[in-house]
C-alpha positions as CSV (number, residue, x, y, z in Angstrom):
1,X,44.5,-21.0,10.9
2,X,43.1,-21.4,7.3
3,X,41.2,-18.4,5.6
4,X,38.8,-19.5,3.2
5,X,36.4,-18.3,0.8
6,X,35.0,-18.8,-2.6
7,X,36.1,-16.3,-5.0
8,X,34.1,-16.9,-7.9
9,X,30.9,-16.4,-6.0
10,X,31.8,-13.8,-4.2
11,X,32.6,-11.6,-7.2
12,X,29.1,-12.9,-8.5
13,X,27.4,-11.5,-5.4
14,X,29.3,-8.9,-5.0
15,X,28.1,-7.4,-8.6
16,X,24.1,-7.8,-7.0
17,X,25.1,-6.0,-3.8
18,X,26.7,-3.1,-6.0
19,X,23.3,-2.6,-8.0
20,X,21.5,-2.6,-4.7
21,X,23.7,0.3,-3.1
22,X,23.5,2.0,-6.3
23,X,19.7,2.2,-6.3
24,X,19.4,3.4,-2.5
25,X,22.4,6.2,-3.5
26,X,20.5,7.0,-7.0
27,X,17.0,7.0,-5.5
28,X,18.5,9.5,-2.4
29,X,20.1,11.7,-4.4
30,X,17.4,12.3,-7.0
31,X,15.1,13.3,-3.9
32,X,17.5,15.3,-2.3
33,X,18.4,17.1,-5.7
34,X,14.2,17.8,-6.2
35,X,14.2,19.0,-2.2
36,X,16.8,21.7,-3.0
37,X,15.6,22.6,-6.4
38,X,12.2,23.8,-5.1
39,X,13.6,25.4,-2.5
40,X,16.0,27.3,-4.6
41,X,12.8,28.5,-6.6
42,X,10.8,29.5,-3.4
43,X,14.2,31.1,-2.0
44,X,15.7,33.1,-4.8
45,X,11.6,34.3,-6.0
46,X,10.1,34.8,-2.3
47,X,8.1,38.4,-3.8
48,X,6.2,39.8,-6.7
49,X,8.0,43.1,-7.7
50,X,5.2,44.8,-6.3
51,X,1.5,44.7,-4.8
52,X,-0.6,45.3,-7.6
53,X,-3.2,42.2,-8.3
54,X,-1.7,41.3,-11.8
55,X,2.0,41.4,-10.4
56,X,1.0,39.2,-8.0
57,X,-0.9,36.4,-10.3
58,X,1.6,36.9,-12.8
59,X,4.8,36.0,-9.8
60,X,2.6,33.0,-8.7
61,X,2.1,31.8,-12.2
62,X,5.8,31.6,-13.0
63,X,6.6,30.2,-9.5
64,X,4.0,27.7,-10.1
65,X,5.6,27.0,-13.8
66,X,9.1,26.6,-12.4
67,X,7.4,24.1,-9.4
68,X,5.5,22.2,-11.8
69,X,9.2,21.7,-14.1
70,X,10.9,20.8,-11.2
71,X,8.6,18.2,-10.0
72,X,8.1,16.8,-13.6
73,X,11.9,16.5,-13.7
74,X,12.2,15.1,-10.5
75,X,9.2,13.2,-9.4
76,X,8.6,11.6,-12.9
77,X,11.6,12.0,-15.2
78,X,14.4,10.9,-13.7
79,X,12.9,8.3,-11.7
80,X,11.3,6.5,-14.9
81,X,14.7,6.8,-16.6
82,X,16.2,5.0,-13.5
83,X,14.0,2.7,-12.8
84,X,13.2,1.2,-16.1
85,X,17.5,1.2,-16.6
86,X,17.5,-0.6,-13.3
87,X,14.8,-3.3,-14.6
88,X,16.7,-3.5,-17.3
89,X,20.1,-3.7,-16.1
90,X,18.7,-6.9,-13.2
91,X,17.9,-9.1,-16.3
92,X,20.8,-8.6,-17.9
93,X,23.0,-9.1,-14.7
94,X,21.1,-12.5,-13.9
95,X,21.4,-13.5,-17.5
96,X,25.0,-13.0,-18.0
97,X,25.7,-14.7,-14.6
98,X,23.9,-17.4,-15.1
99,X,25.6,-18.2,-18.1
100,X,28.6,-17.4,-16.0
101,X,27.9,-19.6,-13.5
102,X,27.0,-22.8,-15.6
103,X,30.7,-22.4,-17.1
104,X,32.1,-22.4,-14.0
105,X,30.1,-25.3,-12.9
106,X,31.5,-27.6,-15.3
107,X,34.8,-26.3,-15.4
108,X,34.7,-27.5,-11.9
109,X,33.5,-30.8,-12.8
110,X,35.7,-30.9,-15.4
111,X,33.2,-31.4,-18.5
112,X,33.2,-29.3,-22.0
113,X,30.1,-27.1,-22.8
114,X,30.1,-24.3,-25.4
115,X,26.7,-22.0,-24.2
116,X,25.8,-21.5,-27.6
117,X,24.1,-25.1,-27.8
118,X,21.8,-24.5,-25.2
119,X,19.3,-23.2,-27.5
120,X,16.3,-21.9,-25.4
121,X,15.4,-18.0,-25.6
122,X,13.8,-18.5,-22.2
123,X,16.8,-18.2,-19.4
124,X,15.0,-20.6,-17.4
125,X,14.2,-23.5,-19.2
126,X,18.0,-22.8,-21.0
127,X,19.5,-22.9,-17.2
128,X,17.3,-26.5,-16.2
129,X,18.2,-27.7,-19.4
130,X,21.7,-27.3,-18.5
131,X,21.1,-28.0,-15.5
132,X,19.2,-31.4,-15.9
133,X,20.6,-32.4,-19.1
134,X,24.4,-31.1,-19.3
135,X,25.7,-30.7,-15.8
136,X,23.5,-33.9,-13.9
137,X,23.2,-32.0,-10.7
138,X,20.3,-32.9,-8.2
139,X,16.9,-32.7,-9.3
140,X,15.4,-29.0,-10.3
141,X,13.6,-27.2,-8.0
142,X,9.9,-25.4,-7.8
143,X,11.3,-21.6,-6.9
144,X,8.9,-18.6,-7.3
145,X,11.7,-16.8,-8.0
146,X,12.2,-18.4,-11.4
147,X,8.3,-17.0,-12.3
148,X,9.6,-13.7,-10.9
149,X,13.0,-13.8,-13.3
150,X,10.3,-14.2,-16.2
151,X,8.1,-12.1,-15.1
152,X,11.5,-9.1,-14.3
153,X,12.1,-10.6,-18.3
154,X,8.6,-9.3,-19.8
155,X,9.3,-5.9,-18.0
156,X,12.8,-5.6,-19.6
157,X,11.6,-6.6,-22.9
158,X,8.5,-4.3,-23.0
159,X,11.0,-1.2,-21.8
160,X,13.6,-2.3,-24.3
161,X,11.4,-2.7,-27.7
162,X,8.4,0.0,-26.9
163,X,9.9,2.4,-24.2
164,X,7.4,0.4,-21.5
165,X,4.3,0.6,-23.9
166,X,2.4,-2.3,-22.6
167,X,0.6,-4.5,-25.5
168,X,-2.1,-7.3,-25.0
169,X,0.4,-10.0,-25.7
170,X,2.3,-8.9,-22.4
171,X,0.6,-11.6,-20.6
172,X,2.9,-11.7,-17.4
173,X,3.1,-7.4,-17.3
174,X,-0.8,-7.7,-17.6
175,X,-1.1,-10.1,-14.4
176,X,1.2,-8.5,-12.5
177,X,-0.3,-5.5,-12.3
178,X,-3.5,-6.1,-10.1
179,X,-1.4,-7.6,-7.5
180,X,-0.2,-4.0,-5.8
181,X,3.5,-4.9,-6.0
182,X,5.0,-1.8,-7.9
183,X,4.3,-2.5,-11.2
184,X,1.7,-0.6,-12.6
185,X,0.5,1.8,-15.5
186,X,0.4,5.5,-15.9
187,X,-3.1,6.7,-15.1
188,X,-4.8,10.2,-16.9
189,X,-5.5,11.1,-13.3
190,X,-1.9,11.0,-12.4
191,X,-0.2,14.0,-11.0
192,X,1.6,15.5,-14.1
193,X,0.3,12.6,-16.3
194,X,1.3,13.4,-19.9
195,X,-1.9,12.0,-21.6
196,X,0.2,10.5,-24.6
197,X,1.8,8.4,-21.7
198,X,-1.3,7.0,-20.5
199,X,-1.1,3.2,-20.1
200,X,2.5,3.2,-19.9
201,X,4.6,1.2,-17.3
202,X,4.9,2.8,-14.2
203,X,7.5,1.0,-12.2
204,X,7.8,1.8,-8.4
205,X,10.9,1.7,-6.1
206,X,9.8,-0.9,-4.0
207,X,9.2,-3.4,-6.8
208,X,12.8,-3.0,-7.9
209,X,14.4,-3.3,-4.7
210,X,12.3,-6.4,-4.1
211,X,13.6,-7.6,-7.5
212,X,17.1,-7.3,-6.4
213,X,16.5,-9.1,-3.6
214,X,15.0,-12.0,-4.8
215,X,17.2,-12.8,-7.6
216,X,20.2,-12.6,-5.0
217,X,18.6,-14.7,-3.1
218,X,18.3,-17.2,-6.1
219,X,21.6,-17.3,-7.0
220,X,22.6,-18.2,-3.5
221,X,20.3,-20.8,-3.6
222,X,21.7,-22.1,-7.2
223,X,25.3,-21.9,-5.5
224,X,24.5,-23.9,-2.3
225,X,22.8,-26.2,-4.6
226,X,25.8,-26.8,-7.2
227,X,27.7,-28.2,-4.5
228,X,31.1,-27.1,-6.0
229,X,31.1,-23.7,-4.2
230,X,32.2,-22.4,-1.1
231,X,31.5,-19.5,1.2
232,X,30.8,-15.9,-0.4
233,X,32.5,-14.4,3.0
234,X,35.3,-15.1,4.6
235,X,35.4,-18.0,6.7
236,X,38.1,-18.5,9.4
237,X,39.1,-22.5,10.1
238,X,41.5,-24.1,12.5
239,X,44.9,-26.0,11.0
């Protein structure tokens, strides 16, 4: 009996499947921390000091207050900090492996590359240049996912350089957001809305998670297609 697997690519994946089980624990516990905060509020306040009229409008007010805090925290602070260091922290985890993985591939092949001569700012057409040009491998591939890495790209960029403040040269952020999949802008209507936030990114759960997803998916795509890589898993073979 032969145990086999590809160690390389499975520390690759395995850094992808550790941002995804830190987003489901992160998301959780921020809603279970603004569950038990309100209720501490509600619990440890649950009567005016006495019945007169003002007593009364004056206990709900400062309930209300303390609500109000806890939901800004909650609701809106902390995810925004989360999510935009999550959007953040996928680009940089695709980048950095993909460089990874292109070293890898012609170490395996047995051909020098230094990184620093593929001179292309965008990660895709620096990855098909290697890919095409450098390494040989089969032809490129149409992939959506590749529009998605650029488009994950913009978001990063706009969070990074103007704390999500989204611009009219933000061509990608722009079309995404009509399309309903997460990405959108804080609206003067929204719950809580601060109005000097107004027209700043708003990025949902689901459109991270989905992120995550896809660009794991791509990368087991890119390593079944190298053709110098072997199972992520263990795989059990017969002497």
């Amino acid at each position: 009996m032969r145990i086999k697997f590809d160690l390389f690519r499975t520390r690759v994946m395995a850094r992808f499947k550790a941002l995804e089980d830190y987003i489901g624990f992160v998301e959780v516990h921020i809603q279970e921390s603004h569950d038990a905060a309100v209720s501490q509020v509600l619990t440890e306040n649950r009567t005016p000091p006495d019945s007169s009229d003002e007593s009364e409008r004056e206990w709900f007010c400062v309930r209300q207050h303390e609500i109000d805090e806890c939901n800004q925290r909650y609701a809106i602070d902390f995810p925004r900090i989360l999510r935009f260091t999550v959007l953040m922290s996928i680009f940089t985890l695709v980048e950095s492996n993909l460089s990874l993985l292109a070293q890898e591939i012609m170490k395996r092949k047995d051909f020098a590359l230094d990184m620093e001569d593929q001179q292309v700012k965008n990660p895709v057409k620096r990855f098909k240049k290697f890919w095409t040009k450098v390494a040989r491998l089969p032809s490129w591939w149409s992939d959506p996912r590749w529009g998605e890495l650029l488009d994950i790209e913009e978001l990063r960029n706009c969070i990074a350089h103007r704390n999500g403040v989204v611009e009219k040269r933000d061509g990608r952020i722009t079309q995404l957001l009509p399309r309903g999949c997460g990405v959108r802008l804080v609206a003067l209507n929204d719950p809580l809305a601060d109005p000097d936030e107004v027209g700043t990114l708003e990025i949902e759960e689901r459109y991270y998670r989905e992120a995550v997803k896809q660009m794991t998916a791509l990368f087991d795509e890119i390593f079944n297609r190298a053709g110098c890589f072997g199972s992520d898993h263990v795989v059990v073979e017969p002497e």
